[in-house]
C-alpha positions as protocol buffer text, in pm:
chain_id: "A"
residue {
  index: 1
  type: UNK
  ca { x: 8017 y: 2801 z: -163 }
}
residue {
  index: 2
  type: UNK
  ca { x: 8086 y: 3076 z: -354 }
}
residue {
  index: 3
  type: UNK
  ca { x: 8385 y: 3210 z: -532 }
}
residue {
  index: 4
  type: UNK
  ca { x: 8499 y: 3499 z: -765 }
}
residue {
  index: 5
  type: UNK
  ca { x: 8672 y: 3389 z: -1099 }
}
residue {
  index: 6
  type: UNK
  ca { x: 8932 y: 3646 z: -1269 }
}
residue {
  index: 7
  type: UNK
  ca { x: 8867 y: 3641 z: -1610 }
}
residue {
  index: 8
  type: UNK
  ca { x: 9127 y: 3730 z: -1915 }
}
residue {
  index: 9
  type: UNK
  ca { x: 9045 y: 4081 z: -1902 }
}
residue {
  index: 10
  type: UNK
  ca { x: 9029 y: 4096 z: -1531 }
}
residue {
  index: 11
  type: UNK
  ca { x: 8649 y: 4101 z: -1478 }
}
residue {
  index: 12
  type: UNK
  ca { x: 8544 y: 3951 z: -1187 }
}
residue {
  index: 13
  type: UNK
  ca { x: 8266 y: 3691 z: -1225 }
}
residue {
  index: 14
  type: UNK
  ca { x: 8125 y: 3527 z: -882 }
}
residue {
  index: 15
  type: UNK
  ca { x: 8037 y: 3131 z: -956 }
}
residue {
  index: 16
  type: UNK
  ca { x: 7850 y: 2933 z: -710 }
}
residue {
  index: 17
  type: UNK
  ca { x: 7973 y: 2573 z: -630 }
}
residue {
  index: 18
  type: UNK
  ca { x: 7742 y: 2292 z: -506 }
}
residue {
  index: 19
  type: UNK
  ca { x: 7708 y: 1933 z: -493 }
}
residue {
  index: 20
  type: UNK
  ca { x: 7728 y: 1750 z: -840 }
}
residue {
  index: 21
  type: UNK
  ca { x: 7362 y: 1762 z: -978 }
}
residue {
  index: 22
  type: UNK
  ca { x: 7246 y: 1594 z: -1340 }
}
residue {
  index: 23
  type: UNK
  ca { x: 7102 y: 1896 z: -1532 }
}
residue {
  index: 24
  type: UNK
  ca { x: 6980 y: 1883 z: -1919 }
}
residue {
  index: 25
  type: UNK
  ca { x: 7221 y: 1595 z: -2011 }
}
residue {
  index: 26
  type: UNK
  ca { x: 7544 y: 1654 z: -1819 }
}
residue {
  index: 27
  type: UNK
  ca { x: 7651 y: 1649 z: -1420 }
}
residue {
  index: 28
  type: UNK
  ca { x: 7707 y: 2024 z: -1298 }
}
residue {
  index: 29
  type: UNK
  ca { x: 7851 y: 2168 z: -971 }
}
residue {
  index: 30
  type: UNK
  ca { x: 7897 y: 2542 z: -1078 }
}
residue {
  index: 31
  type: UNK
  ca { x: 7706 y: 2820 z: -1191 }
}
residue {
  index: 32
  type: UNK
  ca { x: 7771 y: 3167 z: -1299 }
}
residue {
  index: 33
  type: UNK
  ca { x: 7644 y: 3429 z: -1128 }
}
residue {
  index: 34
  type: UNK
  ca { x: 7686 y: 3669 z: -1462 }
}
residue {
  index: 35
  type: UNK
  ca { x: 7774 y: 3980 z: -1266 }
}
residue {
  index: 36
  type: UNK
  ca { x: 7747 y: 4188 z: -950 }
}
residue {
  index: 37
  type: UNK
  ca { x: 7415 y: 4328 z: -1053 }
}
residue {
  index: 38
  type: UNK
  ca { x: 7279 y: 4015 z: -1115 }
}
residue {
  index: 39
  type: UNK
  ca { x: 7484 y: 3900 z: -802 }
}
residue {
  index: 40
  type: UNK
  ca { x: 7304 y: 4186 z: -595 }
}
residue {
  index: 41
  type: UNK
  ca { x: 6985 y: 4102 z: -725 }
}
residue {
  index: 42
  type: UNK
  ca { x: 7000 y: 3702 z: -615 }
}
residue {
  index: 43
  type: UNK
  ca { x: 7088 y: 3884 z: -283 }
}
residue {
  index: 44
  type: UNK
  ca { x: 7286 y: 3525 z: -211 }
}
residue {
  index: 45
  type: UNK
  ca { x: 7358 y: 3447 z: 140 }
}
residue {
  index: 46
  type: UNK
  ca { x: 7626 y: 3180 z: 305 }
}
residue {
  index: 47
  type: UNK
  ca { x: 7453 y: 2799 z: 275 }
}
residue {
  index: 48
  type: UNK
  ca { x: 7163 y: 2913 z: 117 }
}
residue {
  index: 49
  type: UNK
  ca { x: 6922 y: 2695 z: -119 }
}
residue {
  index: 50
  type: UNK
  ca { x: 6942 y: 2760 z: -505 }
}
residue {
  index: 51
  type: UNK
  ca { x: 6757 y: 2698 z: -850 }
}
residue {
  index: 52
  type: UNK
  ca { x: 7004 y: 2673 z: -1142 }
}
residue {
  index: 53
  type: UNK
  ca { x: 6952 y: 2633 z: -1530 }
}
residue {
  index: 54
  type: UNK
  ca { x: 7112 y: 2597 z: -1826 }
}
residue {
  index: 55
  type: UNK
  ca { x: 7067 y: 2956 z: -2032 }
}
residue {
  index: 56
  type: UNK
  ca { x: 7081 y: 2877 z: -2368 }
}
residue {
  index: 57
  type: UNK
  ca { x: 7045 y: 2493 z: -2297 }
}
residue {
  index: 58
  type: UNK
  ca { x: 7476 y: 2533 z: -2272 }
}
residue {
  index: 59
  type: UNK
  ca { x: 7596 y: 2781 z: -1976 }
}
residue {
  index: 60
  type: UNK
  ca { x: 7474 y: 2706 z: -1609 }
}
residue {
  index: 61
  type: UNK
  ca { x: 7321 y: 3004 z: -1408 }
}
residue {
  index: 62
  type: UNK
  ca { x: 7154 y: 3068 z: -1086 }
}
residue {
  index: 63
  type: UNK
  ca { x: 6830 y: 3199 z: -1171 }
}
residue {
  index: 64
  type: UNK
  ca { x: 6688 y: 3220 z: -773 }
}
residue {
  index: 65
  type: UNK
  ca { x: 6771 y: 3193 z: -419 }
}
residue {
  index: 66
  type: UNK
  ca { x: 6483 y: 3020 z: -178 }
}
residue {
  index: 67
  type: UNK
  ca { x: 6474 y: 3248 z: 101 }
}
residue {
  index: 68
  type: UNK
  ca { x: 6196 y: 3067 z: 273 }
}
residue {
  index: 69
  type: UNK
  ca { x: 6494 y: 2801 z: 320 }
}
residue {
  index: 70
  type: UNK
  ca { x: 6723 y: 3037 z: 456 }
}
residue {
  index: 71
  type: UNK
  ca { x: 6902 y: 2937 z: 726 }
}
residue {
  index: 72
  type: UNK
  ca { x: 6846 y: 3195 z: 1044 }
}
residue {
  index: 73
  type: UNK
  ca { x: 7107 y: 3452 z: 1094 }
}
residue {
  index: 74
  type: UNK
  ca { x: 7297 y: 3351 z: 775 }
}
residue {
  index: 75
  type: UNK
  ca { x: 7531 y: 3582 z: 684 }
}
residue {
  index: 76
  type: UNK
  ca { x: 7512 y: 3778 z: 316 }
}
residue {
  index: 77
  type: UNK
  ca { x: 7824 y: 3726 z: 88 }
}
residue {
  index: 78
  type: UNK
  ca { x: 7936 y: 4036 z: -29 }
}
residue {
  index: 79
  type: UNK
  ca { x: 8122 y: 4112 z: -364 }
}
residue {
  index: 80
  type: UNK
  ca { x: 8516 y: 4156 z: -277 }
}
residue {
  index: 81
  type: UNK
  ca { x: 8675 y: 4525 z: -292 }
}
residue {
  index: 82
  type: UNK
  ca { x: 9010 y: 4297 z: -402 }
}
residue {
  index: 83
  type: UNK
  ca { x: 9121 y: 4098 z: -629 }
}
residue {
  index: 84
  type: UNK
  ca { x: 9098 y: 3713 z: -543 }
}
residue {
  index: 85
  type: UNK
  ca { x: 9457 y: 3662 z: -737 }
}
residue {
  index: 86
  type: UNK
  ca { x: 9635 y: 3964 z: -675 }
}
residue {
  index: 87
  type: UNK
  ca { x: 9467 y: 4134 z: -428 }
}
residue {
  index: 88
  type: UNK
  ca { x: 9524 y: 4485 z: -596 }
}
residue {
  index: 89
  type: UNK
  ca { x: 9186 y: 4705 z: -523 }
}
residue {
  index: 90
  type: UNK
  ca { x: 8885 y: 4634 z: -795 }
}
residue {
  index: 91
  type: UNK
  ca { x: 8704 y: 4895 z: -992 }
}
residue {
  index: 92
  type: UNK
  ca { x: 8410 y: 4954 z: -1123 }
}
residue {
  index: 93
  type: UNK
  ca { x: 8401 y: 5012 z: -1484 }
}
residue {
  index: 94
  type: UNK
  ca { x: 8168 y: 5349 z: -1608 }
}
residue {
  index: 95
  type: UNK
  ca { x: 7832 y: 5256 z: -1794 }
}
residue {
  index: 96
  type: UNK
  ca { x: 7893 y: 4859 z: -1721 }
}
residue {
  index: 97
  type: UNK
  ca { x: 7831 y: 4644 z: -1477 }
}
residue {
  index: 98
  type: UNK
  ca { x: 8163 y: 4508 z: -1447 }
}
residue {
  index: 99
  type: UNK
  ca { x: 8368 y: 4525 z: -1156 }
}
residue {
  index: 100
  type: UNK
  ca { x: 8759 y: 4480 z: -1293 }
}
residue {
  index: 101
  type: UNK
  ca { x: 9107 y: 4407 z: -1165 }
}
residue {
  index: 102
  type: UNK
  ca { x: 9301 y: 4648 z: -1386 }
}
residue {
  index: 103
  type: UNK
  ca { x: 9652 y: 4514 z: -1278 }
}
residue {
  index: 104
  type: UNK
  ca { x: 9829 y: 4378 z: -1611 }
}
residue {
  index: 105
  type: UNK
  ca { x: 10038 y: 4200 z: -1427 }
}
residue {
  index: 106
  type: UNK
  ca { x: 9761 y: 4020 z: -1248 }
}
residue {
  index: 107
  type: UNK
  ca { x: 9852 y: 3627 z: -1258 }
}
residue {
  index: 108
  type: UNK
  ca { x: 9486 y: 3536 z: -1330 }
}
residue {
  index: 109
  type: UNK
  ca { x: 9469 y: 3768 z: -1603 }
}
residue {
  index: 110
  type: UNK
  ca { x: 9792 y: 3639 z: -1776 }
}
residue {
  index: 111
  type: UNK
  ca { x: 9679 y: 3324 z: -1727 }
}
residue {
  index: 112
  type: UNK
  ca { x: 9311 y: 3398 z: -1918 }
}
residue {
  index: 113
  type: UNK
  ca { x: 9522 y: 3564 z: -2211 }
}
residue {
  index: 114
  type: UNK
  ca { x: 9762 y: 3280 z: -2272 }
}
residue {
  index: 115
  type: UNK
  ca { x: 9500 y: 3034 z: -2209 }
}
residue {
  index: 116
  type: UNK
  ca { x: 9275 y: 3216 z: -2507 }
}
residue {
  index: 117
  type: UNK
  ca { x: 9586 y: 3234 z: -2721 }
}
residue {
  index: 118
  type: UNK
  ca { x: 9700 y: 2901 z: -2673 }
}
residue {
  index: 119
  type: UNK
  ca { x: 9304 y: 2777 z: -2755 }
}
residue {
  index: 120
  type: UNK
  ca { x: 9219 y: 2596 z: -3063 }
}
residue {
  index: 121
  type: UNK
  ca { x: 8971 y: 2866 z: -3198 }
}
residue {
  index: 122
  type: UNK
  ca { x: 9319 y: 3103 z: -3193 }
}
residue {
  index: 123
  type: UNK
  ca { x: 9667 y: 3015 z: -3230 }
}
residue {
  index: 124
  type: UNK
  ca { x: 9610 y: 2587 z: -3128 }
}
residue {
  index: 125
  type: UNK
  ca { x: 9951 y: 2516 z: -2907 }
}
residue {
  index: 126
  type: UNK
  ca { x: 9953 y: 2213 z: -2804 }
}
residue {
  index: 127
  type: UNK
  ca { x: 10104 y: 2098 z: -2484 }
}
residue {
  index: 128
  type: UNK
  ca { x: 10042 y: 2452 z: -2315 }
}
residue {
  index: 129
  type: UNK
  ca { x: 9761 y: 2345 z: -2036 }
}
residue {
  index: 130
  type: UNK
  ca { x: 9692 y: 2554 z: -1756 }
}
residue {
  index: 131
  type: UNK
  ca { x: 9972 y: 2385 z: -1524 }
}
residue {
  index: 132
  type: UNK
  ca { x: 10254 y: 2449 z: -1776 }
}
residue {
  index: 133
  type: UNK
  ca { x: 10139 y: 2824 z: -1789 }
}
residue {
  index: 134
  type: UNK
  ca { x: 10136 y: 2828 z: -1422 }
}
residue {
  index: 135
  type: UNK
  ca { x: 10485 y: 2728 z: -1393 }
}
residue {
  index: 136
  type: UNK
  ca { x: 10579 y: 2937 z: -1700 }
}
residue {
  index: 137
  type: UNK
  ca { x: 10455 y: 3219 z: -1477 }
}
residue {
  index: 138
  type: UNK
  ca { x: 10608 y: 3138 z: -1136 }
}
residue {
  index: 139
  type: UNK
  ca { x: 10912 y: 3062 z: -1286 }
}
residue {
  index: 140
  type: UNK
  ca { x: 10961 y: 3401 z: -1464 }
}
residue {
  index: 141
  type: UNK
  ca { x: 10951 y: 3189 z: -1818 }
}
residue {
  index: 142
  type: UNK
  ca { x: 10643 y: 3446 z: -1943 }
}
residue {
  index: 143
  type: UNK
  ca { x: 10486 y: 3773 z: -1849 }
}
residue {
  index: 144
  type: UNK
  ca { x: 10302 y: 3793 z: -2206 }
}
residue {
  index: 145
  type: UNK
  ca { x: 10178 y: 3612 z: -2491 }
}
residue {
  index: 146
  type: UNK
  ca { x: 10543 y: 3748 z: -2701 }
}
residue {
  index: 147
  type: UNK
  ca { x: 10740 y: 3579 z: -2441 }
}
residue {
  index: 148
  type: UNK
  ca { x: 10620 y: 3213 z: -2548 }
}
residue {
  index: 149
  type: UNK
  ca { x: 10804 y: 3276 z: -2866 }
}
residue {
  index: 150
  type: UNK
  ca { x: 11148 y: 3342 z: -2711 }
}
residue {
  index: 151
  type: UNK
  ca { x: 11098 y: 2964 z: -2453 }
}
residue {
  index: 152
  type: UNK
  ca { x: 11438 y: 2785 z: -2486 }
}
residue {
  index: 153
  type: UNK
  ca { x: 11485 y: 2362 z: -2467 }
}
residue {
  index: 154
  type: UNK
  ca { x: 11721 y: 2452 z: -2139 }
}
residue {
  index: 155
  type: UNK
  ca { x: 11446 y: 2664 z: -1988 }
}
residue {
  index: 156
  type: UNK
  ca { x: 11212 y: 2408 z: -2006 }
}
residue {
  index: 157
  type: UNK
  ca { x: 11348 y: 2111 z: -1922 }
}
residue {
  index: 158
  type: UNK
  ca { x: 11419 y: 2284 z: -1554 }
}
residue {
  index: 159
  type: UNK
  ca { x: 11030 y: 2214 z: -1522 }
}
residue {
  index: 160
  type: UNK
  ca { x: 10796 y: 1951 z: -1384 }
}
residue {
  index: 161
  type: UNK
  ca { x: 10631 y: 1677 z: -1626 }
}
residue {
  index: 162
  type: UNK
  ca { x: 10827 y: 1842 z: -1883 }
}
residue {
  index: 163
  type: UNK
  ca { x: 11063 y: 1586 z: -2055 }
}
residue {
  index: 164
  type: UNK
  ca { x: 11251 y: 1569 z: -2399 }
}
residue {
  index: 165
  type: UNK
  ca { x: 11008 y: 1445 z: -2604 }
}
residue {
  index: 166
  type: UNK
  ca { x: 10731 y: 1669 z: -2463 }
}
residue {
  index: 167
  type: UNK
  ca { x: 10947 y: 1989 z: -2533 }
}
residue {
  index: 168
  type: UNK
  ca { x: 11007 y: 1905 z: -2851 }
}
residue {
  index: 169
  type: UNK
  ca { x: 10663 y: 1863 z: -2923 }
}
residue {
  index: 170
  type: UNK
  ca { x: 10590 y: 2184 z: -2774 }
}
residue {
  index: 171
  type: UNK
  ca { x: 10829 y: 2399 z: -2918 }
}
residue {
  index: 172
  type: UNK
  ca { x: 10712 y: 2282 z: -3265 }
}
residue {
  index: 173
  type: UNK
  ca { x: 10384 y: 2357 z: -3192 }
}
residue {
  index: 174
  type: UNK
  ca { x: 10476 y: 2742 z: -3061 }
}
residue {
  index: 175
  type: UNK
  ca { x: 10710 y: 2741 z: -3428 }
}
residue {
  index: 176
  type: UNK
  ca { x: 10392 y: 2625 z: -3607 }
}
residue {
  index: 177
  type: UNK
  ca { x: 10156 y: 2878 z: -3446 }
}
residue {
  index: 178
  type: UNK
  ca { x: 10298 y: 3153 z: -3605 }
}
residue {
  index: 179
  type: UNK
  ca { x: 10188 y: 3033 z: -4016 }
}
residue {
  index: 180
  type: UNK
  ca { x: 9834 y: 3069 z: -3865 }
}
residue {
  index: 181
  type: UNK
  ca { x: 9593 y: 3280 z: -4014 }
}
residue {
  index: 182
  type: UNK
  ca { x: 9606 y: 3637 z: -3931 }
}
residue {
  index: 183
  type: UNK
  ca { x: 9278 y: 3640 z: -3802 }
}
residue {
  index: 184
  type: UNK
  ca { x: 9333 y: 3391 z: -3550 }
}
residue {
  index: 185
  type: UNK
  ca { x: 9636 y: 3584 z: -3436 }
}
residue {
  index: 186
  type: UNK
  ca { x: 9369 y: 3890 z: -3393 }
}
residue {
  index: 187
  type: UNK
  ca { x: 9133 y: 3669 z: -3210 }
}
residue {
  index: 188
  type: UNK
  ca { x: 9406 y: 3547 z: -2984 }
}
residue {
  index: 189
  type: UNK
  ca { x: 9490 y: 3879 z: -2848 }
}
residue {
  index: 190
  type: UNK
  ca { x: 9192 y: 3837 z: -2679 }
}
residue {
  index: 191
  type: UNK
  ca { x: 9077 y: 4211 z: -2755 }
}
residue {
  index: 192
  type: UNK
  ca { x: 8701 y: 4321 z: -2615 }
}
residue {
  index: 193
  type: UNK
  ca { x: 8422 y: 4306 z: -2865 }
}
residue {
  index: 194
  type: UNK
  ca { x: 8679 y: 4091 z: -3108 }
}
residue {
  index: 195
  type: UNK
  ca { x: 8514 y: 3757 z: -3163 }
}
residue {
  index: 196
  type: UNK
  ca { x: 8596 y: 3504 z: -3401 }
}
residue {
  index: 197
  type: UNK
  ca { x: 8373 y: 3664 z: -3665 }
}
residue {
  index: 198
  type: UNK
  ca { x: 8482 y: 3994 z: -3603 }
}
residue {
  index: 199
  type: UNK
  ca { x: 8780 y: 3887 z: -3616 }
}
residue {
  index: 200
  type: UNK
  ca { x: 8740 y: 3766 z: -3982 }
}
């Protein structure tokens, strides 16, 4: 199958998933597609046969279709016009070949950000995992990375797997984040272009 990931700064990256195959070293069932004019070009169809690598010996990719195994009368995917998280309409971005979900307020966006800031590489909170964010979210907890700093004991106990000792833990870690290195709070931001090294 194939489905359309939301990254942190709402650019829409289509990933196929298959049946767990061993490839340079490790078991893989997903691929990037990259983007949609690499998405386009595949010209990827439903059920259809595909050759993946590893680019860089790291990142899986779909590098072909087999059209001679085509099933008959199989349908082509086409790139979505909405988001898959918020369903606000996509847009192209000018001179890239991006196709975006520009709504801030996107939940898979906020999630990306807080995920990045959260990271080791950036601010290292521990005890933040993608589930905890989630709930953060749904429970009106977060809408941005300044709200983790104002997270209370009482608001978080109301939340699943989240007893007294883990909170504790947690808000330590979220007081602790803020001595780091001012680069790392640059990287976290998750700003285009701004890698780690840039960052320094």
């Amino acid at each position: 199958s194939l489905s359309f990931q939301v990254g942190r700064s709402g650019v829409i990256t289509p990933v196929a998933n298959f049946e767990e195959v061993q490839l340079a070293g490790t078991k893989v069932s997903r691929a990037t597609l990259h983007n949609i004019e690499r998405f386009e070009y595949l010209d990827i169809h439903y059920s259809d046969t595909i050759i993946v690598r590893k680019a860089g010996e790291i990142i899986p990719e779909v590098v072909k279709v087999i059209k001679d195994l085509r099933i008959n009368n199989s349908k082509k995917i086409e790139f979505p016009k909405d988001c898959p998280s918020c369903g606000r309409q996509l847009k192209k971005i000018p001179k890239e070949v991006t196709i975006k979900c520009t709504n801030k307020d996107c939940e898979a966006v906020l999630i990306g950000l807080l995920r990045h800031w959260v990271s080791k590489p950036a601010m290292n909170i521990d005890g933040l995992g993608t589930k905890i964010l989630v709930q953060l979210l749904k429970a009106k907890l977060v809408k941005n990375i300044a709200d983790l700093y104002t997270l209370k004991y009482e608001n978080l106990i109301k939340l699943e797997r989240m007893g007294n000792k883990s909170i504790l833990n947690l808000l330590k870690s979220i007081e602790n984040s803020k001595n780091q290195l001012w680069q790392k709070k640059l990287y976290g931001l998750g700003i285009n272009h701004i890698g780690q090294v840039t960052a320094k």
